[in-house]
N, CA, C and O atoms as a GROMACS GRO file, in nm:
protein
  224
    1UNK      N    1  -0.273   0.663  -1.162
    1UNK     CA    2  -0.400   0.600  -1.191
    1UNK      C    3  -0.405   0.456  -1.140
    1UNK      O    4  -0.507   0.412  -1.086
    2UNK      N    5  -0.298   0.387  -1.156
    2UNK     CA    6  -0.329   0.266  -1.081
    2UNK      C    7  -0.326   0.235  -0.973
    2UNK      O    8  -0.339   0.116  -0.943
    3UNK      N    9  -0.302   0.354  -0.855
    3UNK     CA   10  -0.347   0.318  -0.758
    3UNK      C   11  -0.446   0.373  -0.736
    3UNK      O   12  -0.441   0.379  -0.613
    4UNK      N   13  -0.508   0.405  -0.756
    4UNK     CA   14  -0.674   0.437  -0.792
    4UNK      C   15  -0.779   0.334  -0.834
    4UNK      O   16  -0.891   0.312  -0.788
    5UNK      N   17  -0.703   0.272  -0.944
    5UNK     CA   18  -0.766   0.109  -0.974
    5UNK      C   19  -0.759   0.032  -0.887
    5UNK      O   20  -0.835  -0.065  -0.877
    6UNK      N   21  -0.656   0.063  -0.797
    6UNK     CA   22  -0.634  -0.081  -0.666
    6UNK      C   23  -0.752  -0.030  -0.588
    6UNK      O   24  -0.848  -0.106  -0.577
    7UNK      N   25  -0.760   0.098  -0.527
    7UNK     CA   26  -0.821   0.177  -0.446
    7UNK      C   27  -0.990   0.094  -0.483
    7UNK      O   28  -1.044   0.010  -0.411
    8UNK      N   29  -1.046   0.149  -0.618
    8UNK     CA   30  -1.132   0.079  -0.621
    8UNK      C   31  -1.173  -0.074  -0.645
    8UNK      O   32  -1.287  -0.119  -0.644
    9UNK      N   33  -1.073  -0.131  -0.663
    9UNK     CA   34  -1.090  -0.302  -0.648
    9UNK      C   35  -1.088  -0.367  -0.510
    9UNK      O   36  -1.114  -0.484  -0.485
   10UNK      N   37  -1.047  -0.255  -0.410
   10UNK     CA   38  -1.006  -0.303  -0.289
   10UNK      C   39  -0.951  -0.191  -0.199
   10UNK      O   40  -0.833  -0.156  -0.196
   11UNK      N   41  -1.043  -0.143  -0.134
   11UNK     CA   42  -1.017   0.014  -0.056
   11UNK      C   43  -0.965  -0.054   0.108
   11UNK      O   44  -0.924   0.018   0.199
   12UNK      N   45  -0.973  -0.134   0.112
   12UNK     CA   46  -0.907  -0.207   0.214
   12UNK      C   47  -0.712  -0.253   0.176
   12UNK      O   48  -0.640  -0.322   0.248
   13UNK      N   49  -0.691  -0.214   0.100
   13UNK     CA   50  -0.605  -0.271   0.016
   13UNK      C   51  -0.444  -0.166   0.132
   13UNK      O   52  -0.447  -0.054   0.184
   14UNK      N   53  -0.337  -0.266   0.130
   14UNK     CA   54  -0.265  -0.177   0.202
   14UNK      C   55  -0.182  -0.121   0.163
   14UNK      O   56  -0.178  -0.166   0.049
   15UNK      N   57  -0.088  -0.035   0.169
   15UNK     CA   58   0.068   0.001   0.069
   15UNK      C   59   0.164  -0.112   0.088
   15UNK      O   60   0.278  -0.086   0.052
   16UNK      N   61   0.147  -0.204   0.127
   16UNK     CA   62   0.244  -0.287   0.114
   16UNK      C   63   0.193  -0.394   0.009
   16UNK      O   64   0.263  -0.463  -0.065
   17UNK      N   65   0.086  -0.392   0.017
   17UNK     CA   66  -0.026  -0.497  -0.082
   17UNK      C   67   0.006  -0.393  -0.251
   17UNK      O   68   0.044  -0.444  -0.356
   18UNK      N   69  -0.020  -0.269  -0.232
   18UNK     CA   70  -0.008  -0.187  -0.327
   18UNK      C   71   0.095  -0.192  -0.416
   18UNK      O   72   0.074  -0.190  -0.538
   19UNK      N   73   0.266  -0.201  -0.340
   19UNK     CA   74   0.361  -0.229  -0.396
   19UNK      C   75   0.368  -0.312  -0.410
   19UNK      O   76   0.397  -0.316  -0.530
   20UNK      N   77   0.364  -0.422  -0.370
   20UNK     CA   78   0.378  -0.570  -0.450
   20UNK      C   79   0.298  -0.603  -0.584
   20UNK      O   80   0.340  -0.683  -0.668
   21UNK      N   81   0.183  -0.534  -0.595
   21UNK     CA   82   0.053  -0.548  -0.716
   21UNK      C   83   0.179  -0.444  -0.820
   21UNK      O   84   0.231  -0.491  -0.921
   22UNK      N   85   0.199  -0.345  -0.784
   22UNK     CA   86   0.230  -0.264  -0.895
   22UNK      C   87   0.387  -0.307  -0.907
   22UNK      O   88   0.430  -0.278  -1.018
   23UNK      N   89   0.488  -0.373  -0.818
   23UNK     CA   90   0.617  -0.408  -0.835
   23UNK      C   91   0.713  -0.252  -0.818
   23UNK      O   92   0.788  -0.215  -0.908
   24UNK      N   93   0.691  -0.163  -0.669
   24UNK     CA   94   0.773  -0.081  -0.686
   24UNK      C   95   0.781  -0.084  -0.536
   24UNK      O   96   0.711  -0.168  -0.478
   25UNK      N   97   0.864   0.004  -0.461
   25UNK     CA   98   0.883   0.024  -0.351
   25UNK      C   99   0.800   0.079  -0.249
   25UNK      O  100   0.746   0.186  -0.276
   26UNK      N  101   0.772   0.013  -0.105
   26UNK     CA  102   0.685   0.128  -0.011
   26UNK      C  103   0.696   0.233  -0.031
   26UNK      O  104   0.597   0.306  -0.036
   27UNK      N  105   0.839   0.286  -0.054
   27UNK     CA  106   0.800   0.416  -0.054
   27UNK      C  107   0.763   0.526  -0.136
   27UNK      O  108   0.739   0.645  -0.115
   28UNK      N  109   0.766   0.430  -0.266
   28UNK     CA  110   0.732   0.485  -0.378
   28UNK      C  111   0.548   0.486  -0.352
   28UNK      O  112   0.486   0.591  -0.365
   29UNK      N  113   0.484   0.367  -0.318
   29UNK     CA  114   0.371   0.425  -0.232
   29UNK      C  115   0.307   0.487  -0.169
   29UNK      O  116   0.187   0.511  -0.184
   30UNK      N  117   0.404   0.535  -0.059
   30UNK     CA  118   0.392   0.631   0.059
   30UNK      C  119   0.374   0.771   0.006
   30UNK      O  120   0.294   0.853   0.050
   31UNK      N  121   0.461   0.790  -0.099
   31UNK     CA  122   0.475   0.898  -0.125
   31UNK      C  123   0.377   0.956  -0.241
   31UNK      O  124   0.372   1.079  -0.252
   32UNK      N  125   0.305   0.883  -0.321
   32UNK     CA  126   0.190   0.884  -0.444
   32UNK      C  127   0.094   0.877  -0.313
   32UNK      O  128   0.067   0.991  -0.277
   33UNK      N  129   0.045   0.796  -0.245
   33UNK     CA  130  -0.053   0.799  -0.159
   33UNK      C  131  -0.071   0.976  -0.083
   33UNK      O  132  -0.166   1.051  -0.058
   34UNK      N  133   0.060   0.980  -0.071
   34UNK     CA  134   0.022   1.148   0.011
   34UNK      C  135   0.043   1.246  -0.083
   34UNK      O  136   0.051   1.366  -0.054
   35UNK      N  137   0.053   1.194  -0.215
   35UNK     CA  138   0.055   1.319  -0.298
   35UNK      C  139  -0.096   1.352  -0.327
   35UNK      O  140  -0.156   1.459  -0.314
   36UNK      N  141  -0.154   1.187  -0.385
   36UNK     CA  142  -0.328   1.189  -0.391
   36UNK      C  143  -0.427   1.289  -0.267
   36UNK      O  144  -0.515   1.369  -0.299
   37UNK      N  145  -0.385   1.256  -0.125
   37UNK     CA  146  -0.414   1.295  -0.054
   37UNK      C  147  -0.413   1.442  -0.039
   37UNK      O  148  -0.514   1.497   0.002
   38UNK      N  149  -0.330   1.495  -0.063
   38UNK     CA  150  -0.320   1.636  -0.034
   38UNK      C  151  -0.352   1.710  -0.178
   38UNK      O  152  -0.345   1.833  -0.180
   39UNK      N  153  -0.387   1.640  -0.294
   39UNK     CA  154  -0.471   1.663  -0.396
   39UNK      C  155  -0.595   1.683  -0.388
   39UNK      O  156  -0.661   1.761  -0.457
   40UNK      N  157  -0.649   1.582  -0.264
   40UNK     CA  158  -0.785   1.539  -0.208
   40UNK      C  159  -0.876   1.443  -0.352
   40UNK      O  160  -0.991   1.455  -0.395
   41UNK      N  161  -0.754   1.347  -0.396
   41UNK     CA  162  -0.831   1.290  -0.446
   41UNK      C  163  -0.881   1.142  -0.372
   41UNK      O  164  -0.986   1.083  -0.398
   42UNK      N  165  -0.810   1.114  -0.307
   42UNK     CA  166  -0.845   0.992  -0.192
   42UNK      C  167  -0.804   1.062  -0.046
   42UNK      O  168  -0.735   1.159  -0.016
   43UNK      N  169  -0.860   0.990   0.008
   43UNK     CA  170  -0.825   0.990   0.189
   43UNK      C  171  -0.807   0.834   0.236
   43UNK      O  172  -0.814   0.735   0.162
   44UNK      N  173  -0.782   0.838   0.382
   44UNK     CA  174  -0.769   0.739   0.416
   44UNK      C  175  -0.878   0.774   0.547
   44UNK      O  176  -0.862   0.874   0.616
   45UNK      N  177  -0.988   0.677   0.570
   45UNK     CA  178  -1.070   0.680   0.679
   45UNK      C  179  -1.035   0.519   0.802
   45UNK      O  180  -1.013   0.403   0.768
   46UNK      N  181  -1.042   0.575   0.937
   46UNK     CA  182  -1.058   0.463   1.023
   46UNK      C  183  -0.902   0.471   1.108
   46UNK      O  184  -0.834   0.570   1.135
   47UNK      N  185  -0.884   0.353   1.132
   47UNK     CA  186  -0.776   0.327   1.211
   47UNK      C  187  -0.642   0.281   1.129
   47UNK      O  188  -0.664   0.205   1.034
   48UNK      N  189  -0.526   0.314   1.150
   48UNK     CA  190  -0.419   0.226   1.073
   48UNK      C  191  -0.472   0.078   1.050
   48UNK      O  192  -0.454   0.051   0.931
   49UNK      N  193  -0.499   0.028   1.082
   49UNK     CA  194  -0.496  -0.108   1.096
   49UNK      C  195  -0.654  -0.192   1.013
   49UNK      O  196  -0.672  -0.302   0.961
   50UNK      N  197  -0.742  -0.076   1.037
   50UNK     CA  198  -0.870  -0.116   1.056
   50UNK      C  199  -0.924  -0.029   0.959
   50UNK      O  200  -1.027  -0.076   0.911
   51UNK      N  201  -0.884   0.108   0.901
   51UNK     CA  202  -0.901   0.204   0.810
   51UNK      C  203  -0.939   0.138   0.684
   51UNK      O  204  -0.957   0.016   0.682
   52UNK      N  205  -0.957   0.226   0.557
   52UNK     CA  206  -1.011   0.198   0.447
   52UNK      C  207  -0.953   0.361   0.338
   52UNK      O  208  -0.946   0.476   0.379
   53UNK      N  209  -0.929   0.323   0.229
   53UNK     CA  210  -0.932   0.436   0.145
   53UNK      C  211  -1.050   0.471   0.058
   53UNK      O  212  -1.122   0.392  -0.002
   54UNK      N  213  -1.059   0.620   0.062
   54UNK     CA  214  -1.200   0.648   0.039
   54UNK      C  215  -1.161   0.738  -0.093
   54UNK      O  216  -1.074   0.826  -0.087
   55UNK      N  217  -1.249   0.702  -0.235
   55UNK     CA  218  -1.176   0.794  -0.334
   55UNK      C  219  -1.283   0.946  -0.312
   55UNK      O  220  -1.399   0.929  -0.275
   56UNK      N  221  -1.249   1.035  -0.329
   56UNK     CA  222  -1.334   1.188  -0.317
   56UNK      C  223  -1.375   1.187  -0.473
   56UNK      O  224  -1.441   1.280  -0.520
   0.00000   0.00000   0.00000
């Protein structure tokens, strides 16, 4: 859930921004991010760089 709260405070928001807010590892990110994803409860739209997360 709280990255869901980040998601909507800031869908620009990055996994590296993510782990530092919540105090755990990228890859503890990486890996909740693609769990959400393949849940289809968020996506990620755009470019790496330039992208945005979109909640479904």
């Amino acid at each position: 859930m709280a990255i869901i709260d980040i998601i909507k405070e800031n869908p620009n928001c990055t996994q590296s921004q993510m782990a530092e807010l919540l105090g755990v590892s990228e890859k503890t990110i990486e890996r909740d991010t693609a769990e959400l994803q393949s849940s289809g409860i968020i996506k990620y739209e755009g470019e790496k760089k330039n992208g945005a997360w979109v909640l479904r």
